[in-house]
C-alpha positions, 0 to 999 in steps of 0.5 A, a space after each residue: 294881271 299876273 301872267 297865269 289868268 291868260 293861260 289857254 288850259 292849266 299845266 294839270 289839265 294837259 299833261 295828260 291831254 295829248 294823246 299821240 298815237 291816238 286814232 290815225 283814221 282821217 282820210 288821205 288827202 293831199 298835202 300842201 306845200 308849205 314854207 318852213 320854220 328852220 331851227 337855224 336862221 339868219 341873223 337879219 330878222 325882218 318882217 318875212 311878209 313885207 312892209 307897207 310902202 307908208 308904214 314903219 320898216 326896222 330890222 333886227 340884227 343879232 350881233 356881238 359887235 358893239 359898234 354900228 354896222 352899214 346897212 344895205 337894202 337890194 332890190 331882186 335884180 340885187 341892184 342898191 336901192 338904199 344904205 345906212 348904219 345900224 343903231 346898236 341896242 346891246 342885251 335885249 333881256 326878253 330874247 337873251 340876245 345882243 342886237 341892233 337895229 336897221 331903219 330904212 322907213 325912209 325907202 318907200 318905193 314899191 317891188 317884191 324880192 328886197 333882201 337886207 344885207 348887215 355884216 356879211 348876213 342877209 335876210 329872207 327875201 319881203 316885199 313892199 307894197 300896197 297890198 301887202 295884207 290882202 290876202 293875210 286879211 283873207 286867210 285869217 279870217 278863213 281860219 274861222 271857216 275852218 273851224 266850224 262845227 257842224 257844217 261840212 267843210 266844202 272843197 271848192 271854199 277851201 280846197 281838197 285838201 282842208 275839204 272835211 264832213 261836218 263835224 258833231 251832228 250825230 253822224 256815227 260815230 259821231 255822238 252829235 251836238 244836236 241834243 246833248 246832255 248835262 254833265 251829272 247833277 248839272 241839268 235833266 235834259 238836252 239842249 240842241 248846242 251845234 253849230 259855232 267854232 272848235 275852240 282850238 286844236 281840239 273839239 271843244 266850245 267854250 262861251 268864255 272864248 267864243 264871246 271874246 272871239 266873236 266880238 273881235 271879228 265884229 269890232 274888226 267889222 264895226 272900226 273899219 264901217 267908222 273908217 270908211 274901209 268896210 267895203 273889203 270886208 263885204 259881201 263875197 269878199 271870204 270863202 264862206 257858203 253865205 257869200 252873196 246873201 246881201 250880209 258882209 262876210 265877216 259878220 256871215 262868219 261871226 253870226 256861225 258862232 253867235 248862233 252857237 252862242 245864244 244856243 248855250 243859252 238856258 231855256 226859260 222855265 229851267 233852273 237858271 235861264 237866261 244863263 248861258 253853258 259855260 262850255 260843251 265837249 268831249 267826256 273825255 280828252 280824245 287822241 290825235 290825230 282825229 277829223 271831228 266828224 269821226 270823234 266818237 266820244 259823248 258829248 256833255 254841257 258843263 254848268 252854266 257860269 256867269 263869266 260865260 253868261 256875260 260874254 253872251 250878252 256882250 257879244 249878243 248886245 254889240 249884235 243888236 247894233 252892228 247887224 241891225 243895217 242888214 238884218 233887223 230881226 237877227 238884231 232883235 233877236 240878239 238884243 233880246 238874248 243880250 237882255 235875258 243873259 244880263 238879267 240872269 247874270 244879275 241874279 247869279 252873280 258868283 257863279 264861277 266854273 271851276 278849275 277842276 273841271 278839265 277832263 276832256 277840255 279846258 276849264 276856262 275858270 275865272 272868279 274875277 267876274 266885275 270886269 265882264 259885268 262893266 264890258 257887258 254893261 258897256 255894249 248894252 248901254 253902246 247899244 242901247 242908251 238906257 239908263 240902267 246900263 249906264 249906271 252899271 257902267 259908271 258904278 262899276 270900279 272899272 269905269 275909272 280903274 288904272 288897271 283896265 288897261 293892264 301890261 298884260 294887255 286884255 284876255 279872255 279872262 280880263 275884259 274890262 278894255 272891251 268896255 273901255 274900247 267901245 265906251 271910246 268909239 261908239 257914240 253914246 251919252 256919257 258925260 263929255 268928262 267921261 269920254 274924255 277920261 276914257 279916251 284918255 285912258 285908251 291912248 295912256 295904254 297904248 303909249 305903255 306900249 309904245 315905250 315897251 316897243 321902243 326899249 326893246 331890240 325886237 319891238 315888242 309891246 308886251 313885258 319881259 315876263 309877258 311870254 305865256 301861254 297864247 304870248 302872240 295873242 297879247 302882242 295882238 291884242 295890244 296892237 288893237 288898241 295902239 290901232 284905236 289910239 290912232 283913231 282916236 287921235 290921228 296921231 300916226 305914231 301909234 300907226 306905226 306901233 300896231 304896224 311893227 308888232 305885225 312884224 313881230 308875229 312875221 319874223 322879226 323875232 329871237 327866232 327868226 320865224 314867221 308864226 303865221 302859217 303860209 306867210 313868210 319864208 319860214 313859218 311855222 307848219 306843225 301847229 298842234 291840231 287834230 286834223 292839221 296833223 300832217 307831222 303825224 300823219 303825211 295824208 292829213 294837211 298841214 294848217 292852212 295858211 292865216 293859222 297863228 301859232 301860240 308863242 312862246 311860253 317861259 313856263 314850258 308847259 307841255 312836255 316837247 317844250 321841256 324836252 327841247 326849249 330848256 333854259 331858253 330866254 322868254 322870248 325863244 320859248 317856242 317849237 315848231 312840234 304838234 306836240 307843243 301845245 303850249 307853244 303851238 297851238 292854234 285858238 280862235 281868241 289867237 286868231 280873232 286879233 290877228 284877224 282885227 290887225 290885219 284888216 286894219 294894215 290892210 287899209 289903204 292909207 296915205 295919211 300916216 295913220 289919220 282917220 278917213 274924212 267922214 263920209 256923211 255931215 248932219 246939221 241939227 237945228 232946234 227951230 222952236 223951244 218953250 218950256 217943256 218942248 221944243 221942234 228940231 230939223 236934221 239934215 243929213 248930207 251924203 259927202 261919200 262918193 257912192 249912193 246911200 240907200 236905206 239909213 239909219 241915223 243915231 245920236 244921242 241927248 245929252 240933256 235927257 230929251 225925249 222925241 215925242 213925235 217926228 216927220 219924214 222918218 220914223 225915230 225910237 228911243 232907247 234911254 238917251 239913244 235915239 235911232 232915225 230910219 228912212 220912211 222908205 221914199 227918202 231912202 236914197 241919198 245919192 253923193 252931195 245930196 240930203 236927206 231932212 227930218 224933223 223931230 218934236 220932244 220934251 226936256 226939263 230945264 235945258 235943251 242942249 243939242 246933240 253932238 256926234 252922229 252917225 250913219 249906217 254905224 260911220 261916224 259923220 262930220 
């Protein structure tokens, strides 16, 4: 993937974006305190947060010296808790330093306030603990709250200071997004497009990003349901107004965006349906600082593209499985917009938006389009084993392409690794080989990272000439999948991998500097935004806490980043300026990894990195077989220690069967995908107890028994 198909917005397209000076109307409010990011740091770089009391804990020390250094890690009262040497590294290319590197992993007491001290320097003050990402898993997750359109933003989620109206909903001057237009010569009519996430620093939508977006925060939902860890991320566990409606949180969060998304969804009847809008925003690029209920600019709908129409019907499609437990018809109705955007997408098959239109927003172009049709085709196969998404997945060249998986990592324009991801860990019926070559394929990946990691002073998984536009995504989104490689394997090392690129985006990096907004002793504060704009104006706020900056970018693509970063090394490519906004903008595809990692750091762990025991065992047992039929009990056992109440249980045939009748549930089929509901009185399985069915099919020639199962969306023993 070369570098330039992960650029947010093109160097054209923004040259001319930012509008300093431009309407400065939003309300006084009061400003936060926050932590700074200082031009000068120290020469200790850790992660400025923290380390878990179990996981990887490495310093970075720039230094001339060539030979190894003492190490000391003090505890608040500055008492010595634990000493060693420094392993020197010499020239790190990325950060044009010379650096070596502390390891105190062995030290796994627990306290606040632990400074470490090399040759005469000592680092910002961290912590050790347990619960080190609680609030980090919280705060990134908030920024999506933050970002929503179309609801009033209320003071008592998010306080006064970040309190706003709703934003486009046609309250003047505010044009509203409740019947927009299309752009000329696109469409003759409007479409009710309001709700979702602003996309960025700015107002607009975009469905290429939403899709990636949403399906991060649902997969963040859907890893942790497998890990027994979906509790944290439950119902009342965000400040967001849908607390306490029966739903988990992340997923209340997600559904804001969904919405939006199957809005953008052309209309049966019109030209195109079943496409979806590649993008709505303003006509014309507004100035800052600038609340987006007092946007005054039109709105517009951009043609329909089938990059965007296939991230729909991913996103739709992994809906359909991962809400069905808690909102059956939401899961319907997303399953069927899944459907009709593939459909459409088939018979649109190169319809690419174009990278001239970037007037008012960004344009999002991307004419590579197969690797969204595999990751498309993988969710809707994950979700619903039918036999024409199964072929569309392995006919696909992605299905066995070594480039799924680039050194890039995956992006809003590279997606293959979603199907590849969802292929690994959802149950499905591809042949054992497949899953083996595909499981094989998730942790080869990770293991290019690890080695990345380990060649560079700063423990970075992405390449020398990897810092571009959103660079800090990347380095989130490769954690993923070390984290998947983790659960996949249960080897710990890819643990620790995804726990030290935490680090990188917390402070141990060329400068020093946390670019997490609120977290760390120095974090970055001015991030390019319309309303988090207080370096333009003292009365609006600074970005709340859990904000993740860009990165750094080497191609200096906005003017402060030329004016203050010129000749800087890759890595160092990065201000602290509203003005930087190719540096420093915050994006919802940023923040979704974020989000993803930290929930799973934030996971309770003893076992170095171990998948969890499995919280449900089932035992299939075929009590009769003839020629074409056969009779089949399934015992489900709860082996959790809380009570089950309502199940699911789905599996999959690897002989083709078809469940033709059953007793004491009620089963459909779906392809090779059978799903089995309670029948209402044996929906309570208390702790050690069993749940029995049976089934009754047909099959042809063989009758193999299926192999993985899982309850309620966790994977049983």
């Amino acid at each position: 993937m070369p570098p330039s198909r992960s650029l947010r917005l093109s160097t054209a397209l923004l040259t001319g974006a930012l509008l300093l000076g431009g309407p400065a109307t939003a309300p006084a409010v009061a400003s936060p305190t926050v932590t700074t990011a200082a031009a000068v740091t120290t020469a200790v770089r850790v992660n400025q947060v923290g380390y878990l009391p179990d996981g990887p804990k490495r310093a970075t020390v720039v230094t001339t010296a060539t030979q190894a250094l003492s190490w000391q890690l003090r505890n608040a009262s500055g008492a010595l808790v634990a000493s060693g040497s420094t392993v020197p590294r010499g020239a790190d290319t990325p950060s044009g330093q010379s650096v070596q590197v502390a390891d105190f992993s062995s030290y796994r007491s627990t306290g606040s306030g632990y400074v470490l001290s090399v040759d005469g320097n000592s680092s910002a003050p961290f912590d050790i603990r347990a619960d080190l990402y609680d609030t980090l898993r919280s705060d990134s997750m908030a920024f999506f709250h933050h970002q929503r359109s179309g609801i009033a933003i209320d003071a008592s989620l998010v306080g006064s200071a970040y309190a706003r109206p709703a934003g486009h909903l046609g309250v003047a001057p505010n044009r509203g997004d409740t019947s927009v237009p299309c752009q000329a010569t696109v469409c003759d009519y409007t479409q009710d497009v309001r709700g979702g996430w602003y996309d960025a620093g700015d107002h607009g939508k975009y469905v290429v990003n939403g899709g990636i977006s949403t399906w991060l925060v649902v997969n963040s939902f859907e890893r942790a349901k497998r890990a027994g860890g979906d509790a944290a991320l439950g119902d009342s566990t965000l400040r967001v107004p849908e607390r306490g409606n029966g739903m988990p949180d992340v997923l209340d969060e997600a559904r804001w965006e969904l919405d939006f998304l199957m809005r953008m969804q052309v209309p049966e009847g019109r030209p195109y349906a079943g496409m979806a809008f590649h993008k709505v925003h303003d006509a014309a690029w507004t100035g800052m600082p600038l609340r987006p209920d007092q946007d005054a600019q039109p709105r517009e709908l951009h043609r329909p593209s089938t990059a965007a129409t296939l991230n729909l019907a991913a996103a739709a499609a992994q809906c359909a499985r991962v809400f069905r437990p808690y909102d059956s018809a939401y899961a319907d109705r997303c399953l069927s917009a899944a459907r009709r955007a593939w459909t459409a997408a088939q018979a649109n098959p190169a319809l690419y938006a174009s990278a001239s239109d970037s007037t008012g927003g960004g344009a999002y172009e991307d004419t590579r389009v197969t690797d969204e049709f595999y990751w498309a085709a993988a969710e809707l196969y994950a979700t619903t084993g039918e036999s024409a998404y199964r072929d569309a997945v392995t006919s696909s060249s992605w299905h066995t392409s070594a480039d799924a998986f680039s050194p890039y990592g995956f992006g809003w324009a590279d997606t293959a690794a979603l199907g590849r991801l969802v292929l690994a860990t959802v149950p499905n019926g591809l042949p054992a080989s497949d899953l083996a070559r595909i499981r094989s394929s998730v942790t080869a990946a990770a293991d290019g990272y690890l080695s990345r990691m380990a060649a560079q002073g700063y423990a970075v998984p992405v390449p020398a000439d990897g810092y571009f536009w959103g660079s800090n995504g990347e380095v989130a989104n490769d954690a993923i999948v070390m984290a998947v490689a983790g659960e996949l394997t249960g080897d710990g090392r890819y643990r620790a991998g995804a726990l030290e690129t935490m680090d990188y985006l917390l402070g141990r990096n060329a400068l020093g500097v946390s670019y997490v907004t609120g977290h760390g002793e120095r974090s970055s504060q001015n991030q390019h935004h319309r309303f988090w704009a207080h370096q333009l104006d003292a009365a609006l706020p600074h970005p709340p806490a859990g904000s993740l900056a860009g990165g750094p970018d080497s191609a200096l693509q906005d003017p402060v980043a030329q004016e203050k970063l010129t000749g800087c090394a890759p890595a160092a490519c990065y201000v602290d300026d509203i003005g930087s906004y190719s540096t420093n903008e915050v994006a919802i595809n940023w923040n979704a990894p974020l989000a993803w990692l930290a929930a799973y750091a934030a996971e309770r762990t003893s076992t170095g990195g171990e998948p969890p025991a499995a919280a449900c065992a089932v035992t299939y047992a075929v009590d009769n077989v003839w020629d074409t039929g056969f009779t089949a009990t399934v015992t489900v056992r709860n082996t959790d220690r809380t009570a089950v109440d309502g199940w699911q249980l789905t599996w999959a045939y690897p002989g083709g069967q078809r469940v033709t009748s059953a007793w004491n549930a009620t089963v459909t089929q779906n392809g090779t995908a059978v799903g089995a509901r309670d029948a209402g009185w044996n929906r309570a399985i208390a702790p050690g107890a069993t749940a029995t069915f049976g089934v009754q099919g047909t099959h042809t020639g063989s009758n193999p028994s299926p192999t993985a199962f899982t309850l309620n969306g966790k994977a049983c023993a």
